[in-house]
C-alpha positions in Angstrom: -9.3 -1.3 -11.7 -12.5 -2.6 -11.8 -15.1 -2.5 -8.1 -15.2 -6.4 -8.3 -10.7 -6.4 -8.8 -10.2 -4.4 -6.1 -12.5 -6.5 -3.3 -10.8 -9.7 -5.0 -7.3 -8.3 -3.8 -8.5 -6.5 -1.0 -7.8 -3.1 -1.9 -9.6 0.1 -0.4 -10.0 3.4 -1.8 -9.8 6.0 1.0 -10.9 9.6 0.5 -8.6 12.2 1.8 -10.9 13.9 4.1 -11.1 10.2 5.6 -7.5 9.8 5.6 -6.9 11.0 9.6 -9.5 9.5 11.1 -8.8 5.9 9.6 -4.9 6.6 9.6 -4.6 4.4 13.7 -6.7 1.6 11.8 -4.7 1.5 8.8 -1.0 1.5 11.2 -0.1 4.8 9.7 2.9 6.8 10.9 2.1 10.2 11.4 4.6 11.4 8.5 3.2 9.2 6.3 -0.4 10.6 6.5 1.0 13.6 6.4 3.3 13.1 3.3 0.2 12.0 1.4 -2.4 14.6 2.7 0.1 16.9 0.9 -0.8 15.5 -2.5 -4.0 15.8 -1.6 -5.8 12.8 -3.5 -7.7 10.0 -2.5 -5.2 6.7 -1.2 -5.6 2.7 -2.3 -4.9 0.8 0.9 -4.5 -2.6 0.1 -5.3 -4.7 3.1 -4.5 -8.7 1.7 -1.1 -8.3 0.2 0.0 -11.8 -1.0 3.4 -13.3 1.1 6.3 -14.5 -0.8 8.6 -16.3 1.1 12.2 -16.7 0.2 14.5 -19.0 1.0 17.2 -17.6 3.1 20.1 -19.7 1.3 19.1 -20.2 -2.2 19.9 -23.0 -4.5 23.1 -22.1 -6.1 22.8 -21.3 -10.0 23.3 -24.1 -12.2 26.3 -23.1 -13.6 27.7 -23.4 -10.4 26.7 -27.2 -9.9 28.1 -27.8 -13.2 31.9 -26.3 -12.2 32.0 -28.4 -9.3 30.9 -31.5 -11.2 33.6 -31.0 -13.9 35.9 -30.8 -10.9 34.4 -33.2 -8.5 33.4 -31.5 -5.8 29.9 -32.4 -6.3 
């Protein structure tokens, strides 16, 4: 991923050594720094991650409409 890419989508590279110090920025658990100062490589943080929203009752699948057409229960 290209310099210009990641500051489009908002996307950090963090070296490791940096990775404590940054960690109560970031809203890192404690295990979770940990886990990746184990595999000892620098981290992407990506701080603009787009929202999808969905719809808590989606539509129902058109086959279904079509079942309750044929048998009037639209």
């Amino acid at each position: 991923m290209s310099a210009a890419e990641m500051e489009k989508y908002g996307i950090e590279a963090i070296p490791i050594r940096e990775l404590k110090g940054r960690a109560d920025d970031l809203h890192m658990a404690p295990e979770t720094v940990e886990e990746l100062l184990k595999q000892g490589e620098q981290i992407y943080y990506a701080h603009n991650l787009p929202v999808v929203v969905t719809p808590h009752q989606p539509e129902p699948p058109v086959f279904l409409l079509n079942i309750l057409e044929k048998f009037g229960e639209k």
